[in-house]
FISEKE-59601 format. One line per 10 residues: number of its first residue (from 1); their letters; for each residue x, y, z of C-alpha. Coordinates in steps of 0.02 Angstrom, whole numbers, plus 50000, padded with zeros to 5 digits. Each point is the difference from the previous one (the first is absolute). Layout:
<rs>
NUM	A	X/Y/Z; ...
</rs>
This chain:
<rs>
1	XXXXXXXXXX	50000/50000/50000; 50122/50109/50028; 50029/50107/49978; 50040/49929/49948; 50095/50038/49866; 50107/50158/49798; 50182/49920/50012; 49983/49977/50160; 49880/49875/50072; 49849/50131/50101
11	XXXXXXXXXX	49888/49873/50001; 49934/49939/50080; 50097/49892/49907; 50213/49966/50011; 50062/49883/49875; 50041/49837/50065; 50078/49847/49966; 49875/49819/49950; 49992/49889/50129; 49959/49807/49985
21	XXXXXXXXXX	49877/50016/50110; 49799/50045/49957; 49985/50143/50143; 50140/50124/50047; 50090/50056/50159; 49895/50179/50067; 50150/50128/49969; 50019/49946/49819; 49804/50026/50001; 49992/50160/50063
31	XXXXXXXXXX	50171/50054/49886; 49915/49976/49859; 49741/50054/50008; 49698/49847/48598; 49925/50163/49974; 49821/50045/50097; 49889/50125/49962; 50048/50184/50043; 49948/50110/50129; 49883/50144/49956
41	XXXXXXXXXX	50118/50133/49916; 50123/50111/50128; 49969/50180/49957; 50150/50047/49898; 50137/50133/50068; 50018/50119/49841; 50078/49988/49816; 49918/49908/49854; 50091/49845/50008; 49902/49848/50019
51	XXXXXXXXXX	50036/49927/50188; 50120/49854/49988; 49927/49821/49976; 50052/49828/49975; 50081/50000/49856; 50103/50163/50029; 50051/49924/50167; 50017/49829/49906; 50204/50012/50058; 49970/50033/50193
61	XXXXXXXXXX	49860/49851/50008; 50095/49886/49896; 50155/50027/50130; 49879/49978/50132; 49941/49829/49949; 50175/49942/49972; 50033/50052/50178; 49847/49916/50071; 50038/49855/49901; 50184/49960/50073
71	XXXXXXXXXX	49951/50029/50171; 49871/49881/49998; 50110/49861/49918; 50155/50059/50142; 49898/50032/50151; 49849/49879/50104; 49876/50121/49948; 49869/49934/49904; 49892/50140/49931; 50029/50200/49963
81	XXXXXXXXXX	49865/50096/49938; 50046/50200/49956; 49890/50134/49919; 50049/50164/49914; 49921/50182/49988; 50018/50138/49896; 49866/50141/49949; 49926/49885/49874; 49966/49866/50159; 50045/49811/50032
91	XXXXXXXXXX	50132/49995/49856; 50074/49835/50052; 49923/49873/50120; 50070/49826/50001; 50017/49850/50145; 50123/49883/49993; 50049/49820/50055; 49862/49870/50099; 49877/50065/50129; 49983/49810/50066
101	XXXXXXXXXX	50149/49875/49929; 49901/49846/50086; 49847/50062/49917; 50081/50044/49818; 49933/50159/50033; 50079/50152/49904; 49998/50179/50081; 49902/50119/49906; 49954/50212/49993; 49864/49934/50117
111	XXXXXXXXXX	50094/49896/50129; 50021/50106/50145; 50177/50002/50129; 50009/50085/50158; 50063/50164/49982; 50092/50023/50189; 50048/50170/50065; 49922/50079/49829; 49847/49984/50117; 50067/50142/50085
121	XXXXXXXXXX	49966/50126/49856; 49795/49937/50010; 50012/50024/50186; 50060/50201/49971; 49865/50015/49862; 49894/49953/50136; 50034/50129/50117; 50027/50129/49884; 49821/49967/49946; 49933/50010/50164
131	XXXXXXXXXX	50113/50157/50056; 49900/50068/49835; 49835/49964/50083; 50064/50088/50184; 49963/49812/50069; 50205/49989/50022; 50138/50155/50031; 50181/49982/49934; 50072/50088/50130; 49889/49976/50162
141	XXXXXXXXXX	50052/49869/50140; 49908/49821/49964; 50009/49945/50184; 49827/50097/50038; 49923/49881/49850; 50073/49848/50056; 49944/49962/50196; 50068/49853/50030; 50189/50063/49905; 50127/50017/50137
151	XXXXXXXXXX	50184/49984/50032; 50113/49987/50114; 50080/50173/49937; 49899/50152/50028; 50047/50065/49835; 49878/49901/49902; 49872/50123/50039; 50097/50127/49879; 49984/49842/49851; 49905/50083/49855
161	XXXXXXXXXX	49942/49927/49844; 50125/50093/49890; 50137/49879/50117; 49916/49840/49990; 49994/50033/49797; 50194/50059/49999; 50064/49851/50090; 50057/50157/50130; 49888/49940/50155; 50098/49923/50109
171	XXXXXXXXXX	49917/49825/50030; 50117/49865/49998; 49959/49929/49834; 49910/49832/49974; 49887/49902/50116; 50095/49835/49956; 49848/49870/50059; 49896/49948/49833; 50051/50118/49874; 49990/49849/49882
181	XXXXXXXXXX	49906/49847/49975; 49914/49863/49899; 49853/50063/50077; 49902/50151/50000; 50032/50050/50216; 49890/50155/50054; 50018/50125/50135; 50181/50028/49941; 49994/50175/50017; 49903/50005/50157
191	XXXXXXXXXX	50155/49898/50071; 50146/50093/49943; 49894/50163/50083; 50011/49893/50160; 50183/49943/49983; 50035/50202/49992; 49977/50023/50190; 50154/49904/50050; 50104/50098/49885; 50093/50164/50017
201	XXXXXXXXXX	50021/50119/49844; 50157/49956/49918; 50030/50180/49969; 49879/50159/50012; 49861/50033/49873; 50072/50063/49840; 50194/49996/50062; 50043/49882/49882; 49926/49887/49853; 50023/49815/50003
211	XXXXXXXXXX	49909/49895/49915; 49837/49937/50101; 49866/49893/49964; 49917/50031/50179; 49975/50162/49947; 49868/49956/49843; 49930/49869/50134; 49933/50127/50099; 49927/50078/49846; 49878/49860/49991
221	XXXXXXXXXX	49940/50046/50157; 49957/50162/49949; 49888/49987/49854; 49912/49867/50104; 50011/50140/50147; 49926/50150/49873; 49879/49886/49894; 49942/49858/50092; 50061/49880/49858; 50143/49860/50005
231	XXXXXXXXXX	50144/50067/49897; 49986/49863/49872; 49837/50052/49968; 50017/50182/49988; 50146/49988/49867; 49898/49895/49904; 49835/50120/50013; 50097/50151/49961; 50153/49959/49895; 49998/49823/49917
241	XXXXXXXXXX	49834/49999/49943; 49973/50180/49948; 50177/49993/49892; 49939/49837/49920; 50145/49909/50068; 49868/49820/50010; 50174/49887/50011; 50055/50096/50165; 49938/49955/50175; 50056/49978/50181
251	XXXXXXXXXX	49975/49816/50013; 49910/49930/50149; 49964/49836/49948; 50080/49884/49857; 49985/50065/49809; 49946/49858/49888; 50129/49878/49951; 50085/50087/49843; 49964/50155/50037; 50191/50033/50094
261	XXXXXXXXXX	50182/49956/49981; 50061/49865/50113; 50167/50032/50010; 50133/49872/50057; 50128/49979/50139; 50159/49847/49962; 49876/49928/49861; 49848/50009/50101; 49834/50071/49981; 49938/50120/50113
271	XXXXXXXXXX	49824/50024/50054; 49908/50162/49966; 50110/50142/50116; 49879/50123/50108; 50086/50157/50068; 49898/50056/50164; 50062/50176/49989; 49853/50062/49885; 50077/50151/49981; 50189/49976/50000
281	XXXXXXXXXX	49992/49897/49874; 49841/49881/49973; 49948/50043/49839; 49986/49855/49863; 49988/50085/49807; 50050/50007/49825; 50116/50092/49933; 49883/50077/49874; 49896/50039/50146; 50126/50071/50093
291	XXXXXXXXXX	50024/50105/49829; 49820/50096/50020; 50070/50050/50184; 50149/50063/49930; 49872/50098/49863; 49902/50083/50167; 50178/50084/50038; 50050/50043/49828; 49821/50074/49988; 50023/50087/50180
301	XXXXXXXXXX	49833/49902/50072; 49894/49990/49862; 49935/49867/49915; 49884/49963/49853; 49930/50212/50028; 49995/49945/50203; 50099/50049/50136; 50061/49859/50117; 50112/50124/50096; 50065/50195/49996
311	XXXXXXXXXX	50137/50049/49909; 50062/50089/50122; 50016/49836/50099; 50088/49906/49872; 50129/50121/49970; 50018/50012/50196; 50034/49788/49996; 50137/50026/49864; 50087/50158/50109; 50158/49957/50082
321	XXXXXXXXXX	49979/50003/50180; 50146/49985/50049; 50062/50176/50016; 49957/50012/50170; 50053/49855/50085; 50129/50032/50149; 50128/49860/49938; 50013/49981/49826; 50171/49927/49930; 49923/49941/49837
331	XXXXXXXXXX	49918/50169/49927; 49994/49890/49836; 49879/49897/50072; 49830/50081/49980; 49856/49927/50097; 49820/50063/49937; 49855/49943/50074; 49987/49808/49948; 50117/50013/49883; 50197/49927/50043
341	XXXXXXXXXX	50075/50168/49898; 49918/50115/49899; 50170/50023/49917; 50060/49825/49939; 50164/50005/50004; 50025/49882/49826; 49909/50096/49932; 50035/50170/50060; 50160/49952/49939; 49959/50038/49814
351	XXXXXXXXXX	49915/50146/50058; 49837/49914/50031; 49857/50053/50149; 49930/49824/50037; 49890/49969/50148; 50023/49785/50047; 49944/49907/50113; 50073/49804/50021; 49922/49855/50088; 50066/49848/50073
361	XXXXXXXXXX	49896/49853/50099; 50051/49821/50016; 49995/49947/49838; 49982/50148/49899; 50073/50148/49941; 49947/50167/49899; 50054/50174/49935; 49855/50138/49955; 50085/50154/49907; 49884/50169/49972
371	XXXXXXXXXX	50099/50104/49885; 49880/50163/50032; 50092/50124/49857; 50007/49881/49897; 49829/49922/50019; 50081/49823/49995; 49974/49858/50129; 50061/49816/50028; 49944/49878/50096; 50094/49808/50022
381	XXXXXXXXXX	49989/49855/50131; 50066/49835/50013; 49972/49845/50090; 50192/50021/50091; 50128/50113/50078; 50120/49955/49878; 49951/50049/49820; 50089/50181/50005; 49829/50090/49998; 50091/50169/50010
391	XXXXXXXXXX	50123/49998/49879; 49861/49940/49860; 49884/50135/50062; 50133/50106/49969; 50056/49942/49852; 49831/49995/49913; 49967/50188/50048; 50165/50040/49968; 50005/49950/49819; 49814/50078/49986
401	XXXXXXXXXX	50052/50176/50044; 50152/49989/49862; 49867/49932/49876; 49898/50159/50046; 50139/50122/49990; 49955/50036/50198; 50218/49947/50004; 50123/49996/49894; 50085/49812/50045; 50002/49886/50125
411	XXXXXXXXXX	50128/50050/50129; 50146/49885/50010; 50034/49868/50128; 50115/50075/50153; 50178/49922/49958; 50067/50053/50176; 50174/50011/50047; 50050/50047/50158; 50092/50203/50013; 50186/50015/50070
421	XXXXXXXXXX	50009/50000/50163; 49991/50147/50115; 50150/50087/50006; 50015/50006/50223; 49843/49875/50072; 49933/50007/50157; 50045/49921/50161; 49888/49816/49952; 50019/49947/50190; 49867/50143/50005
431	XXXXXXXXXX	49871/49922/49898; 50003/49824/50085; 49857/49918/50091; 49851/49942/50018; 49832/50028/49889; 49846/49945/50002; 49823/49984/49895; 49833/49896/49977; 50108/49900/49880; 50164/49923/50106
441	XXXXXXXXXX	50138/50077/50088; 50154/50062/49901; 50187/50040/50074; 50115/50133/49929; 50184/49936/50031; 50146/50089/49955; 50153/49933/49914; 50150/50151/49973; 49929/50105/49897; 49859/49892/49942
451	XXXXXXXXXX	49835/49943/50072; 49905/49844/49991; 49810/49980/50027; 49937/49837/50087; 49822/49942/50006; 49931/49893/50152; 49926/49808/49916; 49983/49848/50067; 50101/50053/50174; 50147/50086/49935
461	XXXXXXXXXX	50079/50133/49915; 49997/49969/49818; 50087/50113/49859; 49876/50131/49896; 50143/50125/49950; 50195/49973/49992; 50132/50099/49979; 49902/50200/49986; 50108/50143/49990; 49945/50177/49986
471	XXXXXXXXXX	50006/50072/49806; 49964/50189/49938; 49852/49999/49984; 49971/49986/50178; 49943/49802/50013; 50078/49843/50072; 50014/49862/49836; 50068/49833/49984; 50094/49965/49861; 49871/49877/49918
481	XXXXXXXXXX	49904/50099/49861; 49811/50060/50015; 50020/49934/50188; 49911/50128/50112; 50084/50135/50078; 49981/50068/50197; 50019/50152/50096; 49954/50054/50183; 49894/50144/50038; 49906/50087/50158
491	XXXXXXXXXX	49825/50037/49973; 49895/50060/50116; 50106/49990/50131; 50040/49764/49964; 50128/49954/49888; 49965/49900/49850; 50089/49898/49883; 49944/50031/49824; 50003/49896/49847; 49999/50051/49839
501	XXXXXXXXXX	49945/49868/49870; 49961/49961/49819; 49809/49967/49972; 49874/49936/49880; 50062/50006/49824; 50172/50045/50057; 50018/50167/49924; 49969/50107/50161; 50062/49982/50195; 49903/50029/50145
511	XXXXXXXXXX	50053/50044/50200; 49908/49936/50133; 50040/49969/50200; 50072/49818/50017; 49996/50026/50205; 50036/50115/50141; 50148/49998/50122; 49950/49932/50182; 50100/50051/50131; 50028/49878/50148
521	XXXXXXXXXX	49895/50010/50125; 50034/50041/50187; 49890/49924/50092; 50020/49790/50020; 49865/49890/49930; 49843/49970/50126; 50007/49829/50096; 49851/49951/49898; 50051/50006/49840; 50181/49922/50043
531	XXXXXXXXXX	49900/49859/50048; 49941/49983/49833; 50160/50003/49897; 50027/49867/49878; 49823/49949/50008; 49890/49959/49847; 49803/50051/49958; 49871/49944/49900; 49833/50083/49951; 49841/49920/50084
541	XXXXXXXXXX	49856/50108/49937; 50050/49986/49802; 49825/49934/49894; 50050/49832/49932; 49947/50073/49827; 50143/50150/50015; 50155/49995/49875; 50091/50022/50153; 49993/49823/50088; 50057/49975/50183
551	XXXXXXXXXX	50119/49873/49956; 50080/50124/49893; 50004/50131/50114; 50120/49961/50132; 50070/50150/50061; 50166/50029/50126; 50045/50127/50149; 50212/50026/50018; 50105/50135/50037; 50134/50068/49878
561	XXXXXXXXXX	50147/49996/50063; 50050/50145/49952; 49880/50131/50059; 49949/49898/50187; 49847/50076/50066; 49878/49975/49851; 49899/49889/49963; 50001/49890/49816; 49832/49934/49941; 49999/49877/49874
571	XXXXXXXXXX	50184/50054/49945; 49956/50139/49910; 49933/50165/50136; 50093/50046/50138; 49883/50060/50130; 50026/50098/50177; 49926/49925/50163; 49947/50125/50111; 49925/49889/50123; 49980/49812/50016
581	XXXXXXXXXX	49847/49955/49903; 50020/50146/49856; 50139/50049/49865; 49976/50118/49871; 50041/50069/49835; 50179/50075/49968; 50035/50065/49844; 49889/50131/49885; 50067/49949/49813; 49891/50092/49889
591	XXXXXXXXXX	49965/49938/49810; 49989/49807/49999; 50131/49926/50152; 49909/50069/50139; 49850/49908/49944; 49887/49887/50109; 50084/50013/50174; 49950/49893/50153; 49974/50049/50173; 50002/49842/50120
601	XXXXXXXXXX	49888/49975/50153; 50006/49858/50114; 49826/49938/50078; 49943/49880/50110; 49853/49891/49930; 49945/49830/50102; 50173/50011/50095; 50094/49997/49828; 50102/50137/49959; 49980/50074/49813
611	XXXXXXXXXX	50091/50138/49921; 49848/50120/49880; 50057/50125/49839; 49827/50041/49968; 49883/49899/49995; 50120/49843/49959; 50028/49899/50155; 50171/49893/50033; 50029/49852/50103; 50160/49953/50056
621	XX	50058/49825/49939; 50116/49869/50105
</rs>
């Protein structure tokens, strides 16, 4: 879902690695959530030229289904279905590979695949909609519309909509029990509101952006809060149905057999995937569908002579809100509302405005581009996290705008070579220690006048970077080309080890936080939680029909040596224990690695000791 996510993973959704097994361990979970008939014409944008079609863009899709075509021959995923806009509509919709392989079942325009964190963009248009109507305010406090909504932070009564919808809240992330399943589970959103009181706020309201699926969670609860209907049914009252879009739905029971990709894990077939979070990312659609709600935008909220939404309110989802966060170390990362950037950075790189949104779940991954200047849109999804669904998006618009004359060429692949080295570096005893994020613990350890980066797996320090040395242009590089560069900065007061990395179709770089420096801590662990060093947890209130098994879920409590006094959970989060029976969140990483933190409290239930994040429970094993 997450965000997801752009050339980074946002999503709700990471990339990960296939595992043998049918279900998958909860932190990869949470890293991750032929030609149809055309759309009623776009209004065009000026000049006499006829808007581009098919055959004009006849290069760009023919690329595109070359592309399509090798990842499904080099990857597990067994369908792709993609559909592209211009001002004379649908120009290209095509599916690709088998909906059901037992069945002998192709994919078609028709089939639909869960769309992950692209749910996000529906869940804005919902707001926005109801902001129009004076039922919702952007900038007014949600607590007062939520009664049961509390925390254990007093700052969450300062949480406004415009927060939840810019991932710039404060809530810890995701509420990890149920998010997927084989099954539709209700009351999902009633129970991460629940989990929220034994959390703090990882950082103030509007601080900081990290992406947040809590936060779009919550937003359920208000359009049930201002209009007495279920989420699931509202979108589909006041957005699916009205736009036409009669392959889209929130799913709360099974679609007919054919009607959905089953995609497959080590060569074997998954059941139909339900994601729980309506409005993070629970939306099941076309891509051609998904093409009429790109058409609202373009159109600024009208559709067919009706309008769905303001303009005033669309433009105000595709406005960077970013400017005024507190601690901000990526400025090239523009959150709207919704939307992952309203600036993508592949394609801004060609001198592009794109707003995109990506989606991951389980099994499933998308990419939805709204080009707004140039009245262009794409929409693709596949049945895996390992198709490259970014670089083809890319590459299909790409070629598309050179077609149009909207650029020149395609801008080259980075060739990258690190610069000379700086002519006096710093002291590098100064940058070692400690660092930490939602994602595992990293070491910076100095070596003469080079540095080497360490990452925390499998109980010991393992090797990320060798060998970085400080060059001209102000970055630490290896010697290996296109590896990722680093530098340390202060921001806000915490220091921050930055990466800087080549994304999608490799012609651009992006810099995002990789962690923040922890400082050791004075104060000795409590007696209660040295007790539980070295111990090992498994979830007990899990449905049997979640993607996220209890078998698989085995989680474990240690101390790293190196920075004594926190607590690890599950390897990855070092936490602080401030008393015996709580520990809490230590890091604020904004962008994607401060993502989905845990906050451990340990309860007594029947005489059994249990350790709670949420609303996910934890006993201790032998």
């Amino acid at each position: 879902m997450t965000t997801n996510d752009p050339p980074i993973p946002m999503r709700g959704a990471c990339r990960f690695e296939p595992l043998s097994s049918a279900r998958w361990p909860r932190r990869r979970l949470l890293q991750w959530a032929g030609t149809g008939a055309l759309l009623p014409l776009l209004p065009a944008c000026g000049g006499g030229d006829d808007p581009p079609d098919a055959e004009h863009l006849a290069e760009a899709i023919d690329w595109g289904k070359q592309a399509i075509g090798q990842a499904l021959q080099s990857t597990e995923t067994s369908a792709i279905s993609v559909a592209l806009m211009t001002e004379a509509g649908v120009i290209w919709q095509q599916a690709f590979g088998m909906a059901d392989r037992a069945a002998s079942l192709a994919a078609t325009t028709q089939t639909r695949f869960n769309v992950g964190s692209v749910s996000k963009v529906v869940a804005a248009l919902a707001a926005m909609i109801l902001c129009d109507r004076g039922q919702l305010s952007l900038d007014a406090p949600i607590a007062p519309s939520l009664p049961g909504f509390t925390m254990l932070s007093q700052g969450y009564r300062r949480i406004t909509l415009r927060h939840l919808l810019s991932h710039s809240s404060g809530l810890p992330g995701t509420d990890a029990r149920n998010v997927f399943s084989f099954a539709p589970i209700p009351g999902y959103a009633q129970d991460g509101e629940q989990g929220l009181a034994y959390y703090h706020l990882k950082h103030e309201p509007g601080e900081l952006a990290v992406y947040c699926n809590d936060g779009f969670t919550m937003v359920e609860l208000l359009v049930l809060a201002a209009t007495g209907l279920p989420y699931a049914r509202f979108v589909q009252q006041e957005i699916f149905t009205p736009l036409g879009m009669d392959r889209t739905e929130i799913p709360l029971q099974p679609l007919a057999s054919g009607a959905y990709v089953h995609a497959y894990s080590g060569g074997q077939r998954m059941g139909q995937e339900f994601v729980n979070a309506h409005a993070t990312g629970g939306v099941a659609s076309t891509p051609a569908d998904m093409m009429k709600l790109a058409a609202l935008f373009l159109n600024e909220g009208i559709h067919e002579g009706r309008r769905i939404v303001s303009a005033a309110a669309v433009r105000e989802m595709g406005r960077d809100q970013s400017a005024d966060l507190r601690i901000n170390p990526s400025p090239e990362w523009r959150w709207g509302l919704g939307w992952d950037n309203v600036r993508q950075l592949g394609l801004a790189g060609a001198g592009i405005d794109a707003w995109t949104k990506n989606g991951g779940t389980t099994f499933f991954a998308s990419e939805f581009f709204v080009l707004p200047r140039q009245r262009m849109a794409l929409f693709i999804s596949g049945s895996s996290h390992t198709y490259g669904s970014l670089p083809i998006a890319e590459g299909i618009l790409l070629r598309a705008l050179r077609r149009t004359g909207a650029i020149a060429k395609l801008p080259s692949p980075l060739v990258l070579t690190p610069p000379p080295s700086a002519s006096s570096p710093p002291d590098t005893a100064g940058l070692e220690g400690v660092f930490g994020s939602s994602q595992a613990p990293l070491k910076v350890r100095a070596s003469g006048a080079a540095v080497d980066l360490l990452e925390w797996k499998q109980g010991a320090w393992q090797p990320l970077a060798q060998g970085l040395t400080l060059r001209t242009d102000g970055w630490w590089w290896s010697e290996a080309r296109s590896a990722p560069c680093y530098r340390w900065i202060q921001a806000g007061g915490l220091d921050y080890l930055m990466r800087r990395s080549t994304g999608g179709s490799g012609h651009y770089q992006y810099v995002l936080p990789l962690a923040q420096r922890l400082a050791p801590l004075a104060t000795e662990l409590p007696a209660g939680w040295r007790a539980r060093i070295g111990s090992r947890w498994q979830p007990i209130n899990e449905s049997p029909e979640s993607t996220a098994p209890t078998e698989l879920q085995i989680t474990t409590l240690d101390l790293l040596p190196d920075l004594p006094g926190y607590v690890l959970w599950g390897g990855t989060q070092l936490l602080v224990a401030d008393s015996d029976d709580h520990a809490g969140m230590a890091v604020k990483v904004p962008g994607n690695n401060g993502r989905d933190l845990d906050e451990l409290h340990a309860e007594m239930h029947d005489g059994q000791e249990l350790l709670r994040t949420g609303t996910l429970l934890y006993r201790r094993l032998s």
